[in-house]
N, C-alpha and C positions, 0 to 999 in steps of 0.2 A: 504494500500500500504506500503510495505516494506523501509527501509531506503538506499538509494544510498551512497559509503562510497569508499572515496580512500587512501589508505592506502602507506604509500612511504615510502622504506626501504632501506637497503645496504649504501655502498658510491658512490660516483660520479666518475669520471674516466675523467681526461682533458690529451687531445692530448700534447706531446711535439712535435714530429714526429710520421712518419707512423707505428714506434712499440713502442717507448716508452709513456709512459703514469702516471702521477699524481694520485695518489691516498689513499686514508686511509686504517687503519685496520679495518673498519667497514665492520660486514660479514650477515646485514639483520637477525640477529637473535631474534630481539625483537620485528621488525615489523610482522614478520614471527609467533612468539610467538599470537600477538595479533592478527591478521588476522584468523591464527587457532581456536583459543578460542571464536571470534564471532563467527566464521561458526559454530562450535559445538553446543554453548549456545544458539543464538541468528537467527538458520539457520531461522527460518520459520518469523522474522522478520526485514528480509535482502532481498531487493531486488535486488541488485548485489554491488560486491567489486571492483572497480578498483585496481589492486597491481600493485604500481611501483616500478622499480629496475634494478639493472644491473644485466647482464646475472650472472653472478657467484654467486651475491647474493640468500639466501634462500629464500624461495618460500612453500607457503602454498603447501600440499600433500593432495589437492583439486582439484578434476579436475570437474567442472558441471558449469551451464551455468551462475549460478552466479557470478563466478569469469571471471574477463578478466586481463589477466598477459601482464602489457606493459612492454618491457625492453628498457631501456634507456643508454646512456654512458656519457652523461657530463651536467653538472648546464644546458645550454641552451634548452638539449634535456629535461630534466627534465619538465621546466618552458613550452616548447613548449607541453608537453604531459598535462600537469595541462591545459594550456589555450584550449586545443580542446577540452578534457573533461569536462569541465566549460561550452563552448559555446555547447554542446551539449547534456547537462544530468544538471539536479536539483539537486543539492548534498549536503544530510544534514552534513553527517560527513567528516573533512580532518584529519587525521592520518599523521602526516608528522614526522614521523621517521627516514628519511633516513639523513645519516650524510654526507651532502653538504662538498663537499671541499672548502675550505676559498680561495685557488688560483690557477691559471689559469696558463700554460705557455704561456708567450708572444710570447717570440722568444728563440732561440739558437743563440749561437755565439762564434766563435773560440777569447781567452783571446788574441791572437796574434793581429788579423784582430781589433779589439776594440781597443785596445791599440797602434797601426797603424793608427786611423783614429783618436785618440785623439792625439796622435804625431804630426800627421800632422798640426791636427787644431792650435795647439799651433805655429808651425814651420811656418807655411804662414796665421797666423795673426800680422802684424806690430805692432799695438798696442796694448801690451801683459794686458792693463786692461781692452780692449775687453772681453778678458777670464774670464767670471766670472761662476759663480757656475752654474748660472741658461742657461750657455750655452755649460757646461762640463756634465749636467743632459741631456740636452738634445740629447747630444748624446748617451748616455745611454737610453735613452725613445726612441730613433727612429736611430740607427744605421746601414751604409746603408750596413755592410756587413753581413749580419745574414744569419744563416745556410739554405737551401732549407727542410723546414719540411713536406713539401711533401711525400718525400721518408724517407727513414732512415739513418738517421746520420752514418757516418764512426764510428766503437769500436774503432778506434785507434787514436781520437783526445786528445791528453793528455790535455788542457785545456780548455775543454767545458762549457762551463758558459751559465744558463738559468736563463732568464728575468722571472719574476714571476708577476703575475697581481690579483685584487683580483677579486674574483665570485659575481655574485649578487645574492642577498639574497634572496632567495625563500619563505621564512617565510613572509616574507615583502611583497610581491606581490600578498597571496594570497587572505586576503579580497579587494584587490583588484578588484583582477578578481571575486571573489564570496563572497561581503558584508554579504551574511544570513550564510553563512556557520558557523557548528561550528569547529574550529580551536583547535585543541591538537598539540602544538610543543614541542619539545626538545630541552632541554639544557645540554650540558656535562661539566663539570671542572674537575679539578684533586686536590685532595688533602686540600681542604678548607675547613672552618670549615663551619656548617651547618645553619650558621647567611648569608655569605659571598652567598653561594649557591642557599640560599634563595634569599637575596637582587638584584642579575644576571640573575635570573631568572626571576623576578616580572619584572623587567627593562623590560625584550626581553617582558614580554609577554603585556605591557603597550604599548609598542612601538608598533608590530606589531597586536596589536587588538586581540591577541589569548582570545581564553574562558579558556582555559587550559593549564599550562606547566607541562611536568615532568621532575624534575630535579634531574638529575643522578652526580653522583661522582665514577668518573674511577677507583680513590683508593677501593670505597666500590665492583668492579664489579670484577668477577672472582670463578671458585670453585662451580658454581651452584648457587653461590649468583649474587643479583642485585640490589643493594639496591636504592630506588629513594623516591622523596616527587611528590606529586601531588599538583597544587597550584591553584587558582583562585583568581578572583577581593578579594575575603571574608581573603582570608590566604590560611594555609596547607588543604587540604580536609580531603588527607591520605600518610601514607606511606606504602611503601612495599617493599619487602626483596628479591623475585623474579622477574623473567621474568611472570611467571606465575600470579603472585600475581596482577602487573602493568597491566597484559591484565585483571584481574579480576577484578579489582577497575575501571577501564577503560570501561569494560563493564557495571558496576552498576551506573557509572555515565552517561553514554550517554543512556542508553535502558530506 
């Protein structure tokens, strides 16, 4: 029997309103990379791929019955598309590629209407060291006049200010939901040196029980280059200079 294997690529997409939306420059092109490169190498000991992603993200140029393409739009749906494929499939490998956005919009809020309800509060509290930090946050955390994101925001509100929250972490929840699985997550920095990129990544992958990180540097990526370390419990495994190279090491260490 072939290996079951879901593969999670692109970026995440969180609603602000009805058209705007949160999101990275991640464009699924290394999941896509590595999805490809099993199916080629490894088709006849593949019993299907799960590929997740958002609709714009790339997408293996596979189409058989191996492959099932979920698409997804924000951290929740994500985690909600891993938790149904968990409870319903045995899955040796997670490929978790896809670059999670770190936050979330809370709310929207006209700078006027905020700074109106913090006037106030100040103005009809008698005794002004009532006022303290932890009850000027909170109007900030739960402010009652926040934009309707239902719809779409008016273009012509000159001081539009959005609450920011953070995502929960995807990597974190998957031996959760799937203890046997083995786990490949990512990690990206920018510009550090290769002691620094190392030490960040052993951390994530102690933390959330990964078998494996590859950890990439933004500065090294661009031009046809990609340059990453592969790590495990032991140290480096390997490194590679490619998109191609990372699905190639990737495939020698899981098949």
């Amino acid at each position: 029997m072939g290996k079951k294997i879901i593969i999670t690529a692109g970026p995440t997409n969180e609603r602000i309103d009805a058209v705007m939306k949160i999101t990275n420059m991640s464009t699924g092109a290394l999941g896509n990379v590595v999805a490809e490169t099993f199916l080629e190498d490894k088709y006849d000991d593949i019993e299907k791929v799960f590929y997740i992603s958002t609709k714009l993200s790339y997408k293996p140029r596979v189409k058989n019955e191996k492959v099932e393409f979920i698409t997804v739009e924000s951290t929740d749906d994500l985690i909600c598309a891993l938790e149904e494929i968990f409870a319903n499939n045995k899955i040796d490998i997670i490929i978790h590629s896809a670059a999670v956005g770190d936050y979330a919009g809370k709310y929207v809020v006209r700078a006027e209407d905020l700074i109106d309800e913090i006037f106030d509060k100040i103005q009809n509290t008698d005794n002004k060291e009532e006022i303290t930090k932890d009850v000027l946050m909170n109007i900030f955390e739960n402010p009652s006049s926040v934009c309707n994101d239902e719809t779409k925001i008016s273009s012509y509100e000159p001081h539009l200010m959005t609450m920011l929250t953070l995502t929960p972490k995807v990597i974190g929840k998957i031996k959760e939901m799937a203890p046997e699985v083995t786990l490949v997550g990512f990690k990206l920095l920018e510009g550090v040196s290769k002691e620094e990129l190392y030490e960040v990544a052993s951390r994530l992958r102690t933390k959330n029980k990964a078998d494996y990180i590859v950890a990439n540097d933004l500065a090294k990526i661009g031009n046809g280059k990609h340059w990453a370390m592969i790590l495990n419990e032991n140290g480096i495994v390997t490194e590679c200079n490619t998109k191609k190279e990372i699905a190639k090491a990737l495939e020698k260490i899981l098949f």
